[in-house]
N, C-alpha and C positions, 0 to 999 in steps of 0.2 A: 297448528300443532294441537293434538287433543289433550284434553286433563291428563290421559294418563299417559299419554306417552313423556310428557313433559313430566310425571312422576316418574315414569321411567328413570330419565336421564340422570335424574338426582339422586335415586337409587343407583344409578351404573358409575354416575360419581363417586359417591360414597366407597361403593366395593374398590373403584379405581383407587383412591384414596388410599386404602388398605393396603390394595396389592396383593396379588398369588403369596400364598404360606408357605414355605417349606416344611416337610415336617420336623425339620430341628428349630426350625424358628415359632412352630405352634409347641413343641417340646417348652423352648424357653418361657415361652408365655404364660404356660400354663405353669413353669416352677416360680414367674414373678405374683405376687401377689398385686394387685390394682387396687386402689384406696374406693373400697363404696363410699364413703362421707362426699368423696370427690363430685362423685357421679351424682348423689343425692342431691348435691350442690346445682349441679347442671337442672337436674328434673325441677327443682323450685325454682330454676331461674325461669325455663320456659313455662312451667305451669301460672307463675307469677304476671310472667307479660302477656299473656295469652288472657286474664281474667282482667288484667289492668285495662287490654285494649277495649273488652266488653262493659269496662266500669262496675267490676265487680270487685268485692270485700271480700276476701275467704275467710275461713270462719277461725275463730284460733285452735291454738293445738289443745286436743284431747287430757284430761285429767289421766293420773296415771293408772289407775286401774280401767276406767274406758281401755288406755293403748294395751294393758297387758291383759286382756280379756280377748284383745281386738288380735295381738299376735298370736295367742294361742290357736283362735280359729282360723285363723289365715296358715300359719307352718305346723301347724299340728293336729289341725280340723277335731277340735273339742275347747272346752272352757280348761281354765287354771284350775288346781284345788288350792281349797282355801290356805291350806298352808302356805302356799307359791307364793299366793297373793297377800297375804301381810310381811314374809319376808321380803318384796318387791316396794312395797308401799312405803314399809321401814328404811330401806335403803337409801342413804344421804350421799351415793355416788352420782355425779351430775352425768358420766357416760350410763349409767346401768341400764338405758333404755336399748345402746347399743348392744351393750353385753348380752340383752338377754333375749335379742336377735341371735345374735350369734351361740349362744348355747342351745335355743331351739333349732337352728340348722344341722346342729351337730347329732341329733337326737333323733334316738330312733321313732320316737312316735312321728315328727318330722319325716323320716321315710316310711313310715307305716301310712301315714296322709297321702303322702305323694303317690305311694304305688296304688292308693284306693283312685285318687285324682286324676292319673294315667291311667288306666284301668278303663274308668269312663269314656280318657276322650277318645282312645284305643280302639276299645273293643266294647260301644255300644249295644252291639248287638244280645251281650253278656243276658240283657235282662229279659228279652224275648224269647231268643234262641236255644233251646234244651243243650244242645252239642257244643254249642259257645262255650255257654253257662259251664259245665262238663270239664272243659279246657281252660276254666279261669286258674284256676289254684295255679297250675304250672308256669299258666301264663304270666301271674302277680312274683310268685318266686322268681321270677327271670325280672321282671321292673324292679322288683328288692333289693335283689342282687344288684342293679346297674345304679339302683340310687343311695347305697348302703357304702359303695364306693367311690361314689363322686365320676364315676363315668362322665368326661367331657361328653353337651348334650349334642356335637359331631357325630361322635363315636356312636353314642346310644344308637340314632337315628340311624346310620349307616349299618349296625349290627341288625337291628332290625327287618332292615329293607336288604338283606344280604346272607338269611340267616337259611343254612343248607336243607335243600327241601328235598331231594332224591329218596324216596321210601319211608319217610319219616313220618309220623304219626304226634300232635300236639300233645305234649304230658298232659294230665289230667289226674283227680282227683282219684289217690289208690293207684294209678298209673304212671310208671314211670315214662317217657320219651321212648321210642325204639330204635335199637342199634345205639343206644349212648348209655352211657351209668350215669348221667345229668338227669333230671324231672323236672329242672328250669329251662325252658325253652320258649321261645316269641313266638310258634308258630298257630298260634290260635287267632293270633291278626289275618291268617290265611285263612283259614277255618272257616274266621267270620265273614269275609269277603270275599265267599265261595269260591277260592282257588280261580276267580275269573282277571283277566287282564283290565276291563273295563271297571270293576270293581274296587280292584289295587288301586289303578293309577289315580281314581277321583279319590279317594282316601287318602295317600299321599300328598296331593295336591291339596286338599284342604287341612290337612294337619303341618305341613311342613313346609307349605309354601303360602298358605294364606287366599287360596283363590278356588273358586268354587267350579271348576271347570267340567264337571260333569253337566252344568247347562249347556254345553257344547257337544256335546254324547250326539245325537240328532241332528244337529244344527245350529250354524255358529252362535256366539252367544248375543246377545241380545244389546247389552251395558259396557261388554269387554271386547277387546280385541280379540278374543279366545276364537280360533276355528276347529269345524270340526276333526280338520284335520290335524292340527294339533291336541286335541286330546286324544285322538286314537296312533296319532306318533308317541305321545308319554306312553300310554296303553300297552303300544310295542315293545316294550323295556320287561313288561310280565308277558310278553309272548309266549314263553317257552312253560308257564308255570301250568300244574293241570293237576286235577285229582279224580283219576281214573274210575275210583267207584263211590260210591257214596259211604259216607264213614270209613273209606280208606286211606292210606297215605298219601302224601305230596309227592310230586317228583317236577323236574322239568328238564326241557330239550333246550342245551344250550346254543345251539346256533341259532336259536330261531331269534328274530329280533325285527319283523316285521307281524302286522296285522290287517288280513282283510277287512276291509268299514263293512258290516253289515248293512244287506243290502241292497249293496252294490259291486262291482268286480273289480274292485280297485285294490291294490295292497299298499298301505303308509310305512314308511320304514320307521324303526326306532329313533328320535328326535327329541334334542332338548326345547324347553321353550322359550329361549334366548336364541335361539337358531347357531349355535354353536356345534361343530362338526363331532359327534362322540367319535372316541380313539378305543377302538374296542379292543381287549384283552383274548390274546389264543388261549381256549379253552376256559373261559373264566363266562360265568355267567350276564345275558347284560345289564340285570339288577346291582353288577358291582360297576359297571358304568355310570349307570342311572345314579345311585348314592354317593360317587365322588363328584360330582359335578355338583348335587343336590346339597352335599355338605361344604362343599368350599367356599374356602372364606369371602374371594368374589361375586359368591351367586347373589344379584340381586334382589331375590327372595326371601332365601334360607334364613337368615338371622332377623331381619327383620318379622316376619311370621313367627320366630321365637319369643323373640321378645314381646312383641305385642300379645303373644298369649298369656306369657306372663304378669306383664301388667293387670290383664285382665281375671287371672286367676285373685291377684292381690286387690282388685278394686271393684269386681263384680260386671265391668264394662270394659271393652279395650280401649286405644287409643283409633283403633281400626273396629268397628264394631259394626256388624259383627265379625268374629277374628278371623273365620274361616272365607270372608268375601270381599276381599278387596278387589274393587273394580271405578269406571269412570266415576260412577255415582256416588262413591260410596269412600271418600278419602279421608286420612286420618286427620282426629281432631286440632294433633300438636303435631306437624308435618318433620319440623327440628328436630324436638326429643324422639322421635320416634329412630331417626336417621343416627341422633347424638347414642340412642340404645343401642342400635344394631353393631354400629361401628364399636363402641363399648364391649360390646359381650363376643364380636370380632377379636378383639386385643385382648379379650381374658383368655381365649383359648377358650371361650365354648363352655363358660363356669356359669352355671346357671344358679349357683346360693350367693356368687355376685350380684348377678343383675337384681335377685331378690333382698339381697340385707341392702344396695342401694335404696332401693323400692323403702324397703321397711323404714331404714332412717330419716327418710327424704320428711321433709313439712307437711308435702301433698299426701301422705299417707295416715301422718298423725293428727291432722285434724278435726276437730269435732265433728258430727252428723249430723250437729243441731242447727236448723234454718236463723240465719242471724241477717241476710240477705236475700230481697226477692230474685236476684239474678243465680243465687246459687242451686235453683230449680233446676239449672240447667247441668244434668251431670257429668256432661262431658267435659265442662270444664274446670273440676277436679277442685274447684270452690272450696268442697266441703267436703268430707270422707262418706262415701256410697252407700248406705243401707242396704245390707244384704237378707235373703233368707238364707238360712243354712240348709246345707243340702239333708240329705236323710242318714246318710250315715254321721254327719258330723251333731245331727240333735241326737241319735241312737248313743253315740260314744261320750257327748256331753252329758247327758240322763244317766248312762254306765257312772260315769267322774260323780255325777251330784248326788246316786242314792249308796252312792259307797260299794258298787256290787263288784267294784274295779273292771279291767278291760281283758282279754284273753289273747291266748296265742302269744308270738313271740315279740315282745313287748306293748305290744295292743291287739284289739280286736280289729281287723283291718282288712282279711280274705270274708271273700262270700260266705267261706264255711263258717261264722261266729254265729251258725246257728238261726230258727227260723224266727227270731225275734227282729235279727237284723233285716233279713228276709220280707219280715211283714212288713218295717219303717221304710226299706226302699221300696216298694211297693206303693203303698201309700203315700208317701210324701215323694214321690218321682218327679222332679220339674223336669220344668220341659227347659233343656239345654242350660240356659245364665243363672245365674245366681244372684238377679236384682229382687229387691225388696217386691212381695207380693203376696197377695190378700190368702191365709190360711183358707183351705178346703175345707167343705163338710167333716170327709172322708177325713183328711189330717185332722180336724181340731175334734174330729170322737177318737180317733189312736192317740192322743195326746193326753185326751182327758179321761178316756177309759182303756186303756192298752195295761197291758201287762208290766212294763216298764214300771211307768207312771204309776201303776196303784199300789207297786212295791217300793216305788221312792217315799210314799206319801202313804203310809202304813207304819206305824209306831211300830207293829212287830216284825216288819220284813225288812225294812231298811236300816243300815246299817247307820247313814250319817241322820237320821231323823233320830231314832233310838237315841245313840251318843247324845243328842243336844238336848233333849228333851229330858234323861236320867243324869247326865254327868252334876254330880254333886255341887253345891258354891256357886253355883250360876243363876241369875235374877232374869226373870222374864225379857227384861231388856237383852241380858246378855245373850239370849238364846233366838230372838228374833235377829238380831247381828247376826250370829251362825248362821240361821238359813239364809239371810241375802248374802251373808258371803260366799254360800258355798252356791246359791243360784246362779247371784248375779256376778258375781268378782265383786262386790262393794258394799258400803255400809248402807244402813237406809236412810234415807233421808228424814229431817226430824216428823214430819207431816204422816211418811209411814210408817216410822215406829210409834206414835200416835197411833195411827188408823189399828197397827197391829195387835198392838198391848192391850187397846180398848176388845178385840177381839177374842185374845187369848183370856183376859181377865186376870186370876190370880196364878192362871199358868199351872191349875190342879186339875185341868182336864187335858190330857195329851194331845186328843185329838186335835183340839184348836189349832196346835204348833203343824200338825199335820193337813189344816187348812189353808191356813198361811203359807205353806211348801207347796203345795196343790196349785195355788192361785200364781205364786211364783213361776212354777217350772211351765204353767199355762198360760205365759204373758206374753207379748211380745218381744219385749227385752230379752227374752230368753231365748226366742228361737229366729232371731236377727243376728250377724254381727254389724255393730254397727259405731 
């Protein structure tokens, strides 16, 4: 039996476990709440014997402003303001760590993060593609919308991979959608995936099912069991999808649900990848096939692939890593938790700020980043909490938070349209895919230290929180170096840097000093990690 088929099995147990959903039985699920502490509990049990078995220490848990710096960047994608942060600090509630999980889920900069977050792993092509690009706005209005209401992430998905294409035309930016009085619409995932069958299906496959099966496109895969027959059976599922002219509408033929493999004369019919017989639908498209199979609760897949994305959002690496390729080679690091997630976020009915405030409460999330062990090198085993770099719009919105110029749009700066400043940080600071800790660029550390931003945070006359600290009356040079590490860093400074500072600022009658000090901060490390 091979690695993965014997993952397989354990997978098709799990689902078995579960059992087919009805929808009043996913209805009830979703009206019960599931205790995250519970689940938290499960995640440090397997994180815990998984580091025991390799004879490793994990590190302890994080100081409190470390974790509330550290949640903000993870469900909010930007730093706290200082105000947050000393009413946090003050705070002698021994749950508040809980609570203040849960008040950033509830918040809309929390869905402002997320739709920037999906956005990415959506519609890459955003940043290349002129016509993409074009179709974001409509296309973020439509994720705002589905994460603004808690859309089970079933639902999302299915709406997505379902969403009507007959003459329609992607909203865009001044543009509403055609034939609808909606401008929020998903169809820019088409857009960018040139209305092609071969295109959808590996797109799908790697967002929703975790497996990279376009290495299969040609010729079966290499690592996996994938053929090429089966990927151009999933392929058959957007048979019917087409755009007739260029920059024109969507449409598609519903009966079609077969595809010739190029190349050859051969035609694959529509096919799940569990070899599962699809029950097609009279007159219904077969992408509404495709997404009921693809979101049910049994798919051995689906939920798994969820979850593991999420971890990996909140930890900067998955448990499957990377999350889009699971295959023989390539198995997860906690096989258990991974199975205890899926089945988890099965029974919540598809609640994905579940599986996340688990995440958030869990030990293995609050732990320090600091090396206290030489085994905690190894990140996968979740030792210690993952140094990340922040992406570029989350240093862009944190810079916004630190020089006071606040965030725009409806409740933060979060659409491509906030303008070309945003524009130029994704640009420049573009990683390539993960989000693990890595060595600033050229190109990034001159927009950092000489950008437009940057020279208005760190400008006595242009920034608002430098000004305030720097003139507000009754404050002792001590107290004003506090100010800027709290509003840099979320924390005070420690006694060796307010030393180092003071000695620099002197008697705190030249401004600018205080706006060296701010300079040197927002260009540190610490600042553009979370960590």
């Amino acid at each position: 039996m091979t690695t993965w088929k014997a993952g397989m099995i354990v997978a098709l147990v799990v689902a078995a476990c579960t059992g087919p959903v009805s929808a009043a039985e996913a209805v009830a699920r979703r009206s019960t709440r599931p205790d995250p502490a519970a689940l938290a509990a499960v995640i440090d049990r397997y994180v815990g014997e998984k580091a025991r078995s390799a004879d490793v220490t994990p590190t302890p848990l994080a100081d409190d402003a470390t974790f509330f710096r550290r949640i903000h960047l993870t469900l909010a994608g930007r730093i706290p303001t200082p105000s947050a942060v000393r009413l946090f600090l003050a705070d002698t509630d021994p749950n508040k760590r809980a609570a203040a999980v849960d008040k950033l889920l509830a918040s809309v900069a929390y869905a402002n993060h997320m739709t920037t977050t999906w956005r990415g792993w959506l519609l890459p092509e955003a940043s290349t593609n002129a016509e993409v690009a074009g179709a974001v706005s409509g296309f973020e209005a439509w994720l705002h919308n589905q994460i603004r209401a808690d859309v089970p992430y079933d639902q999302f998905v299915a709406e997505l991979l379902t969403a009507p294409l007959d003459g329609r035309r992607p909203a865009s930016r001044g543009r509403p959608a055609a034939d609808t009085d909606e401008a929020a619409n998903p169809l820019a995932f088409y857009i960018a995936k040139e209305a092609k069958p071969e295109n959808l299906a590996a797109a799908t496959a790697r967002l929703f099912l975790g497996v990279q099966l376009e290495c299969a496109q040609c010729h079966d895969h290499k690592f996996a069991r994938w053929t090429r027959d089966q990927f151009w059976g999933l392929a058959a599922f957007f048979g019917g999808v087409e755009r007739p002219t260029a920059g024109g509408g969507l449409r598609e033929i519903l009966d079609r649900r077969e595809l010739l493999i190029p190349n050859s004369d051969r035609a694959v019919p529509a096919t799940f990848l569990d070899d599962k017989e699809p029950e097609w639908r009279f007159k219904k498209s077969p992408r509404v096939t495709l997404a009921a199979w693809l979101t049910a609760p049994d798919n051995p897949f689906f939920a798994r692939a969820a979850v593991n994305r999420l971890w990996s959002f909140a930890f900067g690496i998955g448990l499957v890593d990377p999350v889009d390729d699971a295959h023989d080679q390539n198995l997860p690091s906690h096989p258990e938790l991974l199975d205890a997630l899926a089945r988890a976020f099965v029974d919540s009915g598809f609640d994905t700020k579940y599986i996340l405030r688990a995440i958030c409460r869990s030990e293995a999330f609050q732990r320090s980043s600091a090396l206290t062990h030489p085994g905690q090198r190894d990140a996968r085993l979740f030792a210690r909490f993952p140094v990340q770099a922040l992406s570029p719009e989350q240093i862009f919105d944190s810079l916004a938070v630190a020089t006071g110029a606040g965030l725009e749009g409806p409740g933060g700066m979060y659409l491509q349209n906030g303008g070309p400043g945003r524009r130029e940080f994704q640009e420049a600071f573009a990683l390539s895919g993960r989000r693990t800790e890595s060595p600033t660029t050229i190109i990034q550390a001159l927009t950092l230290m000489n950008g437009n931003l940057v020279g208005a945070a760190t400008t006595v006359s242009a920034s608002r929180t430098l000004g305030a600290v720097v003139t507000l009356p009754g404050l002792t040079p001590a107290d004003r170096i506090t100010a800027l590490y709290m509003t840099a860093l979320g924390r005070e400074p420690s006694q060796a840097e307010r030393t180092r500072s003071l000695t620099h600022v002197g008697t705190g009658a030249e401004k600018e000093r205080y706006a060296d000090v701010f300079w040197a901060l927002l260009n540190g490390a610490e600042f553009r990690t979370n960590h």
